[in-house]
N, C-alpha and C positions, 0 to 999 in steps of 0.2 A: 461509125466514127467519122467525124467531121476531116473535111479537105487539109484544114491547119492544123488540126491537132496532129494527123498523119505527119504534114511536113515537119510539125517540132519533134515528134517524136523519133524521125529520121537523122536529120541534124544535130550538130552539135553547137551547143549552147554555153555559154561563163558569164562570171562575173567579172567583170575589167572594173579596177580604180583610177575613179574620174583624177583628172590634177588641180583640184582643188573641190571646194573656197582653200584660199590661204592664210590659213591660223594656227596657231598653237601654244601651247605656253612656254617659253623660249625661257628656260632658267640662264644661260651664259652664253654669251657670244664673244670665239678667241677669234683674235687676227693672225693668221699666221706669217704674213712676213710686211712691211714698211708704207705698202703702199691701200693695203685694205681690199685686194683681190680676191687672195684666198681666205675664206671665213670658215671657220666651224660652230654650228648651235647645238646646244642641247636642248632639252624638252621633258618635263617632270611626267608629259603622259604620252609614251611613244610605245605604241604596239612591236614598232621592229628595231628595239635598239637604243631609238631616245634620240641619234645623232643625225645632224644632217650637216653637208658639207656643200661650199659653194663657190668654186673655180673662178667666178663672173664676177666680183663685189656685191654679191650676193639677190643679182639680178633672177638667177634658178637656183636651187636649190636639189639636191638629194638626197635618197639616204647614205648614210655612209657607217653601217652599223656591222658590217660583217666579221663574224668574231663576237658580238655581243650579243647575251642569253637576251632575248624578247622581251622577259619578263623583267630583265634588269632597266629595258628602258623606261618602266614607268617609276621616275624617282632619280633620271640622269642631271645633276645638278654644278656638274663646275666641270671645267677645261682649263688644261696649262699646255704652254708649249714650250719647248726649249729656245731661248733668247739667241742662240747661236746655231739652233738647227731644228728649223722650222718642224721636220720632218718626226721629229718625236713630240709628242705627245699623250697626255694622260687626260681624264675622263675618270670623274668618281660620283655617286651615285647620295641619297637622301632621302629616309624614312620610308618611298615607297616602294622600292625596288631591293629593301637588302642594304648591303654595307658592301660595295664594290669598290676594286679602283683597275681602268682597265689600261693598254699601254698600245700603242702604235707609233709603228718606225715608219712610216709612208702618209702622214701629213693627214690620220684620219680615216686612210680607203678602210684599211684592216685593222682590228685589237686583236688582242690575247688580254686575258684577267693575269694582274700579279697576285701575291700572295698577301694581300691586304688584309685584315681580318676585326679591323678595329671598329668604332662608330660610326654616325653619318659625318656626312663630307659637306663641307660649305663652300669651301673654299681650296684651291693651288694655283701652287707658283714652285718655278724652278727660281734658283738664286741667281744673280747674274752674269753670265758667261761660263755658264754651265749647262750641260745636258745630265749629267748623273745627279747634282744636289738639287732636291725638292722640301715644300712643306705641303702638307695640309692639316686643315684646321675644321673644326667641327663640333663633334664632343671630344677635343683633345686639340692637340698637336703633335704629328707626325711627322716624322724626317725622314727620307732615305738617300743612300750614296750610291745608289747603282741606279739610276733613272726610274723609278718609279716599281722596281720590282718587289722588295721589302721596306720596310716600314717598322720604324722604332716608336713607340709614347714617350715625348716630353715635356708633356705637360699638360694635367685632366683638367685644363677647361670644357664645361659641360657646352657654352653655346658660344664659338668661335665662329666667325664669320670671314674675315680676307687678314691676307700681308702687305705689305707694303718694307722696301729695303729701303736704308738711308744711303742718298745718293754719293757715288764714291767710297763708300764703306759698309760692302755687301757684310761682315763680321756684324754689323747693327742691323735690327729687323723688327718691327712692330706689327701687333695681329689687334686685328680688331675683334674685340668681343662685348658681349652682353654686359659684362662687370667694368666694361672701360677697356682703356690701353695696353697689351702688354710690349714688353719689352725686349729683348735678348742683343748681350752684345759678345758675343760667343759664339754664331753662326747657328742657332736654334736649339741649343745642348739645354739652358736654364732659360729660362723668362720670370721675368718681376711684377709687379705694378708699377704703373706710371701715375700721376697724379688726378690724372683725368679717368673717372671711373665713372661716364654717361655711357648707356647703349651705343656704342661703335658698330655701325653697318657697314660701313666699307669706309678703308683709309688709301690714300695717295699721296704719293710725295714729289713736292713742286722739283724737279728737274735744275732748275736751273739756281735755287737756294737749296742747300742742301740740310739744312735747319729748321725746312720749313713742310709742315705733314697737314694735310687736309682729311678730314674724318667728316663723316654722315654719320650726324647723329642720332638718327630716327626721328621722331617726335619732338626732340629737343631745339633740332635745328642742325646748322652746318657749323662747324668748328677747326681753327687755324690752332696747331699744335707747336711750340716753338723747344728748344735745348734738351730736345730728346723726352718731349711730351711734358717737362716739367712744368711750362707756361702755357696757356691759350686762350682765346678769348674766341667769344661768338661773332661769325658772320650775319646770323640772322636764320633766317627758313624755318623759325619756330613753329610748333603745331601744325605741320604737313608731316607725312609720311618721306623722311628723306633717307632712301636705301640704300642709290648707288653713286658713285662720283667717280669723273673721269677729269683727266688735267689734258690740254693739249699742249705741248714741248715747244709749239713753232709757233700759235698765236697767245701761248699763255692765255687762254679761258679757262676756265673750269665748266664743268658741265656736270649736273645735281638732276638722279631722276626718282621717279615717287611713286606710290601705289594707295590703295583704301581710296578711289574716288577721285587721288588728285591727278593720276595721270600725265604728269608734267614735267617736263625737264625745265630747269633754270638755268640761264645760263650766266657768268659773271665774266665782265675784260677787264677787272680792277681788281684779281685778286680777292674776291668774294665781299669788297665795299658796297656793292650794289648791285641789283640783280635785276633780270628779264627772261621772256620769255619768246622760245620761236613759235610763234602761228598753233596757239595749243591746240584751238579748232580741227589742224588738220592731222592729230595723233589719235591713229585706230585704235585708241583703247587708254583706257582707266588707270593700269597698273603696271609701271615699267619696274623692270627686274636687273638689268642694266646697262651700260653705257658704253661705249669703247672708241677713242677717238686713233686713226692710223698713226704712229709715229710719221709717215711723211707724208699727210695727206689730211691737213686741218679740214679741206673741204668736204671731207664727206665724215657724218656723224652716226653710228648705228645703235640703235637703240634696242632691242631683248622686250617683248612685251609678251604678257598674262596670256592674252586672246587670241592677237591679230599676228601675233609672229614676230618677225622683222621689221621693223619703221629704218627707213634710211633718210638726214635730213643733209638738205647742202644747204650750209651759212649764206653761201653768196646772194641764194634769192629765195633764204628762209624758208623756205618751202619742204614737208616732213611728205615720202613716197615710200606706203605699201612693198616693201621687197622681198615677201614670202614664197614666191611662184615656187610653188612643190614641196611644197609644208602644207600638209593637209590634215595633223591629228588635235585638231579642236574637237568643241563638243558638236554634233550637226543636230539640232532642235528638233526644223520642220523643214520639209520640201513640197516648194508648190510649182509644177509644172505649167504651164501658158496654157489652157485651152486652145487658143486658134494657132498656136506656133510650138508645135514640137520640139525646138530649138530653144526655148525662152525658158528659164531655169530660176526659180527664186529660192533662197535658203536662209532661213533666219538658224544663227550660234550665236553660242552662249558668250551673251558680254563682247559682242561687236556688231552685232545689227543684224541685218540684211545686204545679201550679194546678189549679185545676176548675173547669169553667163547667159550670151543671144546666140552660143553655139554648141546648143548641146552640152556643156560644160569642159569645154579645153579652156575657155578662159574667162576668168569672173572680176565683174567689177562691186565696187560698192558706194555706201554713202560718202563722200568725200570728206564729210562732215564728223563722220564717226558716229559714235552716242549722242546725237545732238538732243535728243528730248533726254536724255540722263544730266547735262551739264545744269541743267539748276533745279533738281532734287539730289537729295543726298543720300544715296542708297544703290545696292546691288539692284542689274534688272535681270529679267530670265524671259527671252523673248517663249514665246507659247502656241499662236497659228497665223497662218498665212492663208490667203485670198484674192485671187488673182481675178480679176472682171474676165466674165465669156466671151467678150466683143471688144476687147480692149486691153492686149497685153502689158500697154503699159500701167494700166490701173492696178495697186493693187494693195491690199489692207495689211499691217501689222497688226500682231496685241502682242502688249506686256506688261508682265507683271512685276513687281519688285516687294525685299525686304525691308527693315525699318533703316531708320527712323519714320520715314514718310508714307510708306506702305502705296507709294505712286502705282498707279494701274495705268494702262491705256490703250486705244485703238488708235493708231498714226496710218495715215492711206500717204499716198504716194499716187502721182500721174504724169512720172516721169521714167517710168523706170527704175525706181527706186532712187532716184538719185537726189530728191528731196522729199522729206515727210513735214505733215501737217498733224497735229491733236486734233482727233475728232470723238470729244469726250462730252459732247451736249445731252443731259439725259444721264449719263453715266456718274454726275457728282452726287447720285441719290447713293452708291454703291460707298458703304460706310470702309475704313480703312479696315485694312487689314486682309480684306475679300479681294479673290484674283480674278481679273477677267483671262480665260482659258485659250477657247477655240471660238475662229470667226469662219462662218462658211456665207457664201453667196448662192444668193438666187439663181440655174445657171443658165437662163435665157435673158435676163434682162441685168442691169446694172444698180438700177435703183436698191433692191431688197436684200437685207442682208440681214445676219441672227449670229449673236453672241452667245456662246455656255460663258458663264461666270460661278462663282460661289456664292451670287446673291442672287441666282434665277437667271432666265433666259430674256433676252434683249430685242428689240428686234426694230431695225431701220427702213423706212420706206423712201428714202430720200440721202440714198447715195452715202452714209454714215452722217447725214450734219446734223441730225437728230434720234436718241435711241428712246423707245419705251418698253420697261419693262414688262414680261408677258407670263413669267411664272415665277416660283419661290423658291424651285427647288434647287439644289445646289448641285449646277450641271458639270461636266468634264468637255464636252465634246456633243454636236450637235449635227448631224448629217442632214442634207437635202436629196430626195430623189430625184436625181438626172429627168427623168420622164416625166413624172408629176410631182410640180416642186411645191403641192399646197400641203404632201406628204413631207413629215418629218420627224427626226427619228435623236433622240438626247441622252443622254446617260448620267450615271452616277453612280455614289455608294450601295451597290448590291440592287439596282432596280435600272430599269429601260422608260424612258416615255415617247409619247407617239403623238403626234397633230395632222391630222388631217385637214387642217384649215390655215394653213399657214402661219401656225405656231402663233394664235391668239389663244388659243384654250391647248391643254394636254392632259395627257390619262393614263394612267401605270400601264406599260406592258412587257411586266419581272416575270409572266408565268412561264412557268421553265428554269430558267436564270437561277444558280445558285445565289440564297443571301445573304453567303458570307465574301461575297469577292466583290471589288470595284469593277462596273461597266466601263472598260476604259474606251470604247470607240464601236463602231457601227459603222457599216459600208452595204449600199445596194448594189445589187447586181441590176447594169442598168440592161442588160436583156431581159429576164427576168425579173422586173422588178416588185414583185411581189416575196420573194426569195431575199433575204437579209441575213446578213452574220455580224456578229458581236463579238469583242472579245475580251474576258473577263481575268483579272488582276488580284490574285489571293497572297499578294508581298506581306501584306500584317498579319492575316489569319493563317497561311499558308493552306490553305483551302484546298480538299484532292481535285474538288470537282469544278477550278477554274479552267480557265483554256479557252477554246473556242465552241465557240452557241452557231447555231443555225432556225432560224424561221423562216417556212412557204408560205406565210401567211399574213403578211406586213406585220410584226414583231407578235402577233397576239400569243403564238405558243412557241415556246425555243427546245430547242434536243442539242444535247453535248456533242460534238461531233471531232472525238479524242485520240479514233484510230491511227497509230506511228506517231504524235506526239509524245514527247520528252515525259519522264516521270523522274522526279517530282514536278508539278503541272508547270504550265510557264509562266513567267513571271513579267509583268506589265506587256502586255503582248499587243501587237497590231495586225491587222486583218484589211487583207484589200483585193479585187475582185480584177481581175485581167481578163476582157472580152476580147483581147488581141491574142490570146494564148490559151485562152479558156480555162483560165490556174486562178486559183485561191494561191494567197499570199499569206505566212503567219511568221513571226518572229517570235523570238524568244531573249528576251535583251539580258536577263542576268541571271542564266545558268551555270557561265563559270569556263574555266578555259576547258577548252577541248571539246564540248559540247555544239552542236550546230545552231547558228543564230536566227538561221531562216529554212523553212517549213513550205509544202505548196502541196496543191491539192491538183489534180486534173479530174476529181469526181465530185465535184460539189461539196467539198470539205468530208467525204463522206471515209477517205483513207487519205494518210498523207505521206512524205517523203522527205529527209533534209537534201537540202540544197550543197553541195559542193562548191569548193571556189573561194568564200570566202575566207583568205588570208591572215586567222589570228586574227581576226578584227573586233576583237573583246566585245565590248555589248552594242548590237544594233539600238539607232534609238527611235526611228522613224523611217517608216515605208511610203515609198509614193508613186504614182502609175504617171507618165507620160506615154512617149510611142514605147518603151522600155519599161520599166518595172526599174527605180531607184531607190538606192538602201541607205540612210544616214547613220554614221555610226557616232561611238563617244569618240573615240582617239584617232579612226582610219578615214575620218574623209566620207566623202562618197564613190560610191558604186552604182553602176550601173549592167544590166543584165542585158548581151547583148548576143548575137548568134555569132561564132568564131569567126572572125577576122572580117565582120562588121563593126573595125575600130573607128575612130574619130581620125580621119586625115585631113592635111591643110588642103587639099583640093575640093575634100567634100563639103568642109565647111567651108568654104569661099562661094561656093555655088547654092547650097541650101540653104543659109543663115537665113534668107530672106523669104522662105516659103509660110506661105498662109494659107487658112480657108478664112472666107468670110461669109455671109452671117456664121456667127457660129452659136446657139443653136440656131436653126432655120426652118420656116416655111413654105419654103420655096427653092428657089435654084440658088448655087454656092458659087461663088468667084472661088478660082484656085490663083494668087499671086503666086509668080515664085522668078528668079533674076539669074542670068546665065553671065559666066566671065564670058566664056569664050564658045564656039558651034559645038553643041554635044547632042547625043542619043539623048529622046526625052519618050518616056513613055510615063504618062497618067490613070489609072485605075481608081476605079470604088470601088471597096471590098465589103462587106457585112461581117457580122461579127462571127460568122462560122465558115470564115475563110472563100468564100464564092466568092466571085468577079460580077458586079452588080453592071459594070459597059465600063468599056475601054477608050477613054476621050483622047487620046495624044500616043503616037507611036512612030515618032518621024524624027530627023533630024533637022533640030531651028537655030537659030541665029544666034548672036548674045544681046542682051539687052531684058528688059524687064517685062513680061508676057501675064496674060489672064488667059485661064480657060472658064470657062462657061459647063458646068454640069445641071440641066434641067430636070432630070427623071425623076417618075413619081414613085415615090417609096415611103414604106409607110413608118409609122413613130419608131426610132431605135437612135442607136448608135453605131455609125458606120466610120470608115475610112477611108482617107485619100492617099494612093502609092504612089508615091512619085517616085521615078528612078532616070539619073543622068548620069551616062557614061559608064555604068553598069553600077552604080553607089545611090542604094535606097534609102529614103528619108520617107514617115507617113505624117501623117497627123487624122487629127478623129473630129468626127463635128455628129451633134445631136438634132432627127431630126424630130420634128413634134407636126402631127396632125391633129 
C-alpha cells in the first residue's frame, strides 16, 4: 500500500460547505424593523429549513431555520412580522413542502409549527398595531387572534395571493387574488367582490391617500384602484409579467418587479404616469419574486429573485448589488477547477451564469452583466459545461442550451475571468433548433483544440472556438480527453460509448460490455493509468438493474460492471471521477431519495465501494469535480468541498496562496512555481507523484514577502504529478501534467 494512501487512511477526512456561489430562489424578503438592517428570506428550495436571516442589510446572510422540519424548507413561501414587535414572526410554506405555518418570538433565530392545517400559503400579514391578529391567503383566507397559533377559514378562495389594509382604517382590508379584488370591511370575518376582477398579484396601499390601492396585475399591467376598488384605471406595464409592487412612504415611488424573461423592476416618481427603469443590465437574474422598499430608508431597495438570491439597488447611483453572501441553495450545474491554480474555481447555475472565486471558494464573483447572451432571445437557458484553458486561467469556455421559443444554443469563452463573454458559434448555425450543445472539453496541453458533444454530433475546434466543424452524427452527452494522449477520446450517449484515437476526426462504438438499456452519462481516465477508463451509466427511463458504474483496462474496448457496495436500486444519472491525489474513484448518486448517500468512492479501482459520510441532507448531488480536493455540486446545498479536518479555508491562508501557480502546465520541460507572501513565513516546496513519494524538495527555508519563483528542472517521466506548497504550516498544492 502506497505512502498516501497509508496517510489518508490514517487521518481524518469531511466534507465542509464552501459559502457560496450565492443564489437561490428567494420567494419573500420581510424587513423587520425601519431602517432595512435586519432582513429575513425565504427560499422554495432550502435543504435546512428554507430561511435565512441577515443582521447586516443583508450584506451576509444565514441560516436561521432552527425549529423547522428540513423537509418543510422546500416550498418556504411568505414571511410576516408584527408591525409593533419586530420579534414575532411567522413563516408559511407552498405546494412543495406540505401546508405549514411556523412562529418565532426572537426575530427568526428559532420556530415552533402552529396548529395550521389548511392549504398552501401565499401570502401574510398581521393587521396594523397588532402582534396577535394576522391573515393568510392562498387557497383560502385565514385569520387568527393569538399570533399566528390557530387559524380560522374565511373565505375558499382557491388562488389568493397578498393583503393589503386601508390606510387609517385597519376594519377595511383588500386581498389580491386570481378572480380580482376582494374586499372585507369587518376586519377579515366576510369578504365581497370588488369591481375589478383582473388577476391581482400583489396589492399596496399609497400611505399618504388613503383611497388610493395599487395592484399588479400580472399580464394585464399595473392598476390604480380608487372608493374601495369601485373605480380604476390602468397605469400601463401591459404584456410583461408584473407580480410584485412595492410603494416607498418618503419618496412616493412605486416600484413594480417581473418574471418569464422580463427580469425588471420599473420604477414610477408620478404615481404610475410614467415609468423607468434602474440599470436592468445589472440585475442577476430574469425573475423577480419581490420588492420591499424600508419604511425609513428610500435609499436602499431589496429585491427576492428566482436564481441569484438577493439584489440590493441604491437609487442614488442606480446601481443594483449581488447581496446573497451565504445563500448558497441554487441549482450547482458544473464545476471547473483552474488547471494551473488550485485556487481558481469556476461554476456555472442554473439561470445566472457563471461565478469565480480565485480563493478556493470563500468568495465568488460573477458576470456583472448577468445573462447577458439571454437578453435578446427569448427563452429559459440551462448552462451545461465548462472549460477552462491549461495555460491560462483566465480563459475559459461556456455552453448553453435553452427552451423555446428560440431553442438558442451556445458556446460563449470568456478571457477575463469570466467577467465578460463573447458567442463563439461559427460553424455551430448548421445545428438545427431544437438540438442542445451539452459538454465542452479542451485539449489539455495547448489552448487552440477543443470538442463539443451536442445532440447533432461531435464538434470540433482547432482555433481557439472561432470556428467549429462538425466530426460525427451521433448524438453525444459528454465527451472526455486523455490527460496523457489527447489524440485519445472518449464520448457517450444513449446506451453506447465511442472512441477516437485520432483526435476525434473519425469514431467507432465502444458499447461492448455497457448495458443497452442505460444512458452513457460520462467517462473519466485515469490519467496514471490511462489505458483504465470508467463510465457511468444512467437507467432513470428504463430503470435498468445493470446501470451504475462500467470499468475498462483497455481504452473502452471491453467494460465490466463494477457494482460492489453500491445502492440498489442502481443509481440514478450518476458521475464518476478518478483522484490521483487520493487514489479514490469518486461515484454519486443524485436521486435516490432522502436518506440515502449521495456520494460513493472506491480506493480499489472501483472494484468495492463505500458511502461517503458528511454530506449534510444535501438532497441530490448534481456534479462532481477534482481540483487539489474532490468538489461536489449539489441542487439546493451549494458546494462542498472534501477536505482533511481542520484544513479549512482561513483569511491568512487565503491571503498568502491566492496567488500560487505552476506554469507551463502541461510541460516539457522545467516548471516555474509563482506564488506571493504578505508577510516573512516558513516556505517549504515539494513534487510529489501520484503515489504519494517525494520526487525533491526545492524550498525549505524561511523568505521574505514579496512575489517569488522557483525553478523545478527534474527529469520525470510522462504523468501527473504535484506541487506542495506549505507556508506557516497551511498547505495548498496544485497538479501539472508532464508529457515526454
Amino acid at each position: 500500500m502506497n505512502i498516501l494512501l497509508i496517510a489518508l487512511l490514517l487521518s481524518q477526512w469531511q466534507w465542509n460547505q464552501l459559502p457560496g456561489p450565492y443564489l437561490g430562489y428567494i420567494s419573500d424578503v420581510e424587513i423587520l424593523d425601519h431602517t432595512g438592517t435586519n432582513l429575513l428570506a425565504s427560499t422554495w428550495y432550502g435543504n435546512f429549513g428554507g430561511m435565512y436571516r441577515s443582521i447586516n442589510g443583508g450584506q451576509t446572510w444565514l441560516i436561521s431555520a432552527a425549529g423547522i422540519d428540513p423537509a418543510i424548507g422546500n416550498g418556504m413561501n411568505s414571511i410576516a412580522s408584527s408591525p409593533i414587535d419586530h420579534d414575532i414572526v411567522l413563516c408559511g410554506t407552498a405546494f412543495l413542502g406540505g401546508n405549514s405555518v411556523y412562529r418565532s418570538t426572537d426575530g427568526g433565530q428559532n420556530w415552533t409549527p402552529t396548529s395550521y392545517a389548511g392549504s398552501h400559503i401565499r401570502g401574510m400579514k398581521f393587521f396594523p398595531g397588532s402582534s396577535n391578529n394576522a391573515l393568510l391567503i392562498g387557497g383560502g383566507i385565514y385569520k387568527s387572534t393569538d399570533s399566528g397559533n390557530s387559524w380560522t377559514l374565511k373565505h375558499s378562495v382557491t388562488n389568493g395571493r397578498a393583503f393589503c389594509f386601508k390606510r387609517n382604517q385597519p376594519d377595511t382590508i383588500f386581498a389580491a387574488t386570481q378572480l380580482g379584488v376582494l374586499i372585507s370591511t369587518d376586519q377579515g370575518e366576510t369578504w365581497a367582490n370588488t369591481p375589478f376582477d383582473k388577476y391581482a398579484y400583489d396589492i399596496v396601499a399609497d400611505p399618504e391617500a388613503p383611497d388610493s390601492l395599487y395592484v399588479a396585475g400580472l399580464i394585464q399591467g399595473v392598476f390604480r384602484l380608487r372608493n374601495n376598488g369601485n373605480v380604476y384605471d390602468s397605469l400601463g406595464l401591459a404584456g410583461s409579467y408584473n407580480t410584485t409592487i412595492a410603494f416607498d412612504s418618503i419618496s412616493r415611488k412605486i416600484y413594480v418587479g417581473g418574471y418569464a424573461g422580463n427580469g425588471r423592476i420599473r420604477v414610477s416618481d408620478d404615481l404610475g404616469q410614467s415609468w423607468y427603469e434602474y440599470r436592468s443590465d445589472q440585475i442577476f437574474d430574469s425573475w423577480i419574486n419581490d420588492v420591499e422598499v424600508p419604511v425609513n430608508n428610500p435609499d436602499k431597495v431589496i429585491a427576492g429573485c428566482y436564481s441569484a438570491g438577493v439584489c440590493i439597488l441604491t437609487p442614488a447611483d442606480s446601481i443594483w448589488e449581488l447581496s446573497s453572501h451565504g445563500i448558497s441553495q441554487g441549482i450547482i450545474r458544473t464545476i471547473a477547477p483552474a488547471p494551473t491554480n488550485p485556487n481558481i474555481i469556476y461554476v456555472s447555475t442554473s439561470m445566472v451564469g457563471v461565478w469565480r472565486s480565485t480563493d478556493g471558494g470563500a468568495t465568488w464573483s460573477t458576470d456583472p452583466q448577468g445573462l447577458t447572451w439571454g437578453k435578446s432571445h427569448q427563452t429559459e437557458y440551462f448552462p451545461a459545461g465548462l472549460a477552462v484553458s491549461p495555460l491560462d486561467p483566465d480563459i475559459v469556455y461556456a455552453t448553453f442550451w435553452g427552451t423555446g421559443p428560440d431553442y438558442y444554443h451556445a458556446v460563449l469563452k470568456s478571457t477575463d475571468g469570466g467577467q465578460t463573454w463573447v458567442e463563439k458559434t461559427n460553424g455551430l448555425d448548421t445545428i438545427p433548433s431544437g438540438h442542445r450543445i451539452y459538454w465542452v472539453a479542451i485539449h489539455p496541453h495547448t489552448d487552440d483544440t477543443l470538442f463539443l458533444a451536442t445532440s447533432y454530433g461531435a464538434f470540433k475546434s482547432t482555433d481557439a472556438g472561432e470556428t467549429w466543424v462538425r466530426k460525427s452524427t451521433h448524438h453525444l452527452y459528454w465527451i472526455e480527453v486523455d490527460p496523457i494522449e489527447p489524440n485519445r477520446l472518449y464520448a457517450t450517449t444513449a446506451c453506447a460509448a465511442y472512441y477516437s484515437d485520432n483526435g476525434g476526426e473519425t469514431w467507432v462504438d465502444r458499447s461492448n460490455g455497457l448495458s443497452n438499456m442505460s444512458d452513457v452519462m460520462m467517462i473519466d481516465v485515469d490519467p496514471q493509468n490511462h489505458n483504465i477508463v470508467y463510465a457511468a451509466l444512467c437507467g432513470l427511463e428504463t430503470f435498468d438493474p445493470l446501470s451504475g458504474i462500467y470499468r475498462s483496462t483497455d481504452y473502452g474496448a471491453q467494460w465490466v460492471r463494477m457494482s460492489s457496495g453500491l445502492p440498489d436500486p442502481p443509481i440514478m444519472r450518476p458521475r464518476v471521477m478518478v483522484d490521483t491525489i487520493s487514489t479514490s474513484i469518486w461515484a454519486t448518486t443524485p436521486l435516490l431519495g432522502t436518506g440515502i448517500p449521495g456520494v460513493y468512492r472506491s480506493l480499489d479501482q472501483a472494484s468495492s465501494w463505500f458511502p461517503e459520510d458528511g454530506l449534510l441532507n444535501t438532497n441530490r448531488t448534481m456534479f462532481l469535480a477534482l481540483g487539489y480536493y474532490p468538489l461536489l455540486g449539489t441542487q439546493h446545498s451549494g458546494i462542498w468541498s472534501y477536505h482533511e479536518v481542520g484544513m479549512i479555508h482561513e483569511d491568512k491562508r487565503l491571503q498568502e496562496l491566492n496567488l500560487f501557480s505552476v506554469y507551463p502546465n502541461p510541460t516539457r520541460g522545467p516548471i516555474t512555481i509563482n506564488y506571493d507572501l504578505t508577510s516573512r513565513s516558513n516556505v517549504r516546496i515539494r513534487i510529489i507523484d501520484c503515489a504519494g513519494r517525494v520526487i525533491e524538495e526545492l524550498v525549505n527555508k524561511v523568505v521574505e514577502p514579496g512575489h517569488h519563483n522557483t525553478v523545478f528542472q527534474g527529469e520525470l517521466p510522462s504523468g501527473v504529478y504535484f506541487v506542495d506548497l506549505k507556508i506557516n504550516g497551511l498547505s495548498s498544492a496544485g497538479r501539472f501534467v508532464m508529457i515526454k
